[in-house]
C-alpha positions as CSV (number, residue, x, y, z in Angstrom):
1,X,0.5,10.9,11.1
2,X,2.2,12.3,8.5
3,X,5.6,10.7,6.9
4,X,7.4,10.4,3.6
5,X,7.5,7.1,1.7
6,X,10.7,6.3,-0.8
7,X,12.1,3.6,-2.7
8,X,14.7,1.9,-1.0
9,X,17.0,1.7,-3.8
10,X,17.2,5.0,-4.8
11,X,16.0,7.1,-2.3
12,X,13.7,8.9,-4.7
13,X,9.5,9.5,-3.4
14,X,7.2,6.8,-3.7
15,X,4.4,8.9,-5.8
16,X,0.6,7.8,-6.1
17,X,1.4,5.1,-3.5
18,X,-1.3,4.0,-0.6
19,X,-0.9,3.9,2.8
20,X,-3.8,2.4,4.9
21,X,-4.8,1.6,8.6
22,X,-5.3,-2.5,8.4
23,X,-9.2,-3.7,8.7
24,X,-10.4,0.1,8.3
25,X,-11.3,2.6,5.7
26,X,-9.0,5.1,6.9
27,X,-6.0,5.6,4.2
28,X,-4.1,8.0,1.9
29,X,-2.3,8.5,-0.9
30,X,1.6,10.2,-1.3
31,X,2.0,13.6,-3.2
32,X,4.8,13.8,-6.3
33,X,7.6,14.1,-3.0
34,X,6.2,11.3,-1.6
35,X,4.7,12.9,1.4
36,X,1.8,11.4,3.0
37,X,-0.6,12.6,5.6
38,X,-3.2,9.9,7.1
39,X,-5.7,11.6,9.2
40,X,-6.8,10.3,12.7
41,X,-4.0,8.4,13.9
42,X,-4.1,9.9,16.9
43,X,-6.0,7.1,19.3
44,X,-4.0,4.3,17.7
45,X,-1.9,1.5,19.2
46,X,1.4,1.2,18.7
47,X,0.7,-2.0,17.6
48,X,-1.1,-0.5,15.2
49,X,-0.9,-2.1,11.5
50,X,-0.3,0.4,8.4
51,X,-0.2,-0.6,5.1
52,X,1.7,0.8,2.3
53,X,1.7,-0.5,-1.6
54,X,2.5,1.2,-5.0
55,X,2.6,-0.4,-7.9
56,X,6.0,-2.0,-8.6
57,X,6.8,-2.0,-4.8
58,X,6.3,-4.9,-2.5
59,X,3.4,-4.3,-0.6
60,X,4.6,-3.5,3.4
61,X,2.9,-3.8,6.4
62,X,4.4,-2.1,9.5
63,X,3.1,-0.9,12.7
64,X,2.8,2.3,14.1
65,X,6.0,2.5,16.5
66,X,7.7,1.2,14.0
67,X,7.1,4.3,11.6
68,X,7.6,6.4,14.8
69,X,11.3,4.6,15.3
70,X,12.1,5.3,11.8
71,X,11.4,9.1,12.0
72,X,8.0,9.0,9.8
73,X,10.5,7.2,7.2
74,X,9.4,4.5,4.9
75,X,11.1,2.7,2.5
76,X,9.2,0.6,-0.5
77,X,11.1,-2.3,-2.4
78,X,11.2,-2.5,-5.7
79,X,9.1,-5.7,-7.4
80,X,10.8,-5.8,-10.5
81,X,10.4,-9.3,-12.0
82,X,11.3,-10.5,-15.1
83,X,8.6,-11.3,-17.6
84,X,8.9,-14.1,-20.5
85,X,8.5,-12.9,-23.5
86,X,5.6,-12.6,-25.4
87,X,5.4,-12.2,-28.9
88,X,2.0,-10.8,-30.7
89,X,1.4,-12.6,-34.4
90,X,-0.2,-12.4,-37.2
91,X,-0.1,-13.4,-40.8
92,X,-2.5,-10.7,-42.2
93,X,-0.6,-7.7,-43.6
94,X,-0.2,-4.5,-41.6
95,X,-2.7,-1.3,-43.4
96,X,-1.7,2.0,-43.0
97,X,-4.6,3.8,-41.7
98,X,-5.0,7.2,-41.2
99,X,-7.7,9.2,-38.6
100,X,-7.9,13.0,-38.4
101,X,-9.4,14.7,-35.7
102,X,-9.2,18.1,-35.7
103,X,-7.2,20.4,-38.0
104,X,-4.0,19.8,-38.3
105,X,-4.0,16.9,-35.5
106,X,-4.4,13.6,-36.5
107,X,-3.5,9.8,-35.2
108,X,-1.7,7.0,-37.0
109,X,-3.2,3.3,-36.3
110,X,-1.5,0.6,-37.4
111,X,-4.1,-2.4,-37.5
112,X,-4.8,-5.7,-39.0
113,X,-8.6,-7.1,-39.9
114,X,-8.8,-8.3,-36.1
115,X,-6.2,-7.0,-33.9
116,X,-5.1,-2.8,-34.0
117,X,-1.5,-2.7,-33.0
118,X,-0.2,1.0,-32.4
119,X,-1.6,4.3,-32.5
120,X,1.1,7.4,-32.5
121,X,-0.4,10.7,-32.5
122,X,1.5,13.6,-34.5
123,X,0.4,17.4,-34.7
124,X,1.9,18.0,-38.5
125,X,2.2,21.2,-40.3
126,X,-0.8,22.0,-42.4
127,X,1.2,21.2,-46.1
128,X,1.7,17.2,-44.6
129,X,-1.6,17.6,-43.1
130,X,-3.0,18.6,-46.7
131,X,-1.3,15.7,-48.5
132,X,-1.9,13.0,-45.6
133,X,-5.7,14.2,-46.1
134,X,-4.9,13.2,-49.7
135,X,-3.0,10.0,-49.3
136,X,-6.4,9.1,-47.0
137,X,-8.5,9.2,-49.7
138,X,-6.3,6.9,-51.6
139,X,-6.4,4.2,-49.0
């Protein structure tokens, strides 16, 4: 069987998502266009149960026919849901650490004692490297 799975909202392919023959380890994954391709279908039922999930889709389970009736078609929901807010604290002051790697790479961490917070990695031209190698040793 071999289909294309998209999301229902914005008719845009499903990437990375699974599709899966219920109670069996026979299953597949969609390319970047959303294309799938699940191999020995052939003896199935119609009745058939297939599986389909991605994360940030509602997971759907259809059956064979009714892939068949909607032309090797399927559409995935979105699952956005809202999330309350979560706020990270702590009253120890951010250091400004700096990490090199390899020449002229190096990676930013901002950390307290007992929690590291961000890393952002920069490639920098070798004069900022030079002083940032400085400014290191200051630290």
């Amino acid at each position: 069987m071999k289909g294309t799975v998209l999301n229902k909202e914005t008719n845009k392919p499903v990437d990375n998502a699974s599709i899966s023959v219920v109670n069996t380890s026979n299953g597949t994954f969609t390319n970047a266009r959303g294309v799938f391709k699940l191999k020995n279908t052939s003896g199935l039922s119609p009745l058939t149960k297939i599986k389909f999930s991605s994360l940030g889709y509602k997971t759907l389970v259809t059956t064979v026919q009714s892939i068949k009736d909607a032309n090797y078609i399927v559409y995935l929901e979105s699952n956005a849901e809202k999330l309350k807010e979560v706020v990270v604290s702590s009253n120890k002051k951010l250091k400004k650490i700096l990490v090199f790697k390899y020449w002229q790479k190096c990676h930013l961490v901002y950390q307290t004692s007992d929690l590291q917070l961000l890393t952002i990695n920069y490639m920098l031209p070798q004069g900022i490297y030079l002083l940032l190698k400085k400014m290191k040793k200051e630290l």
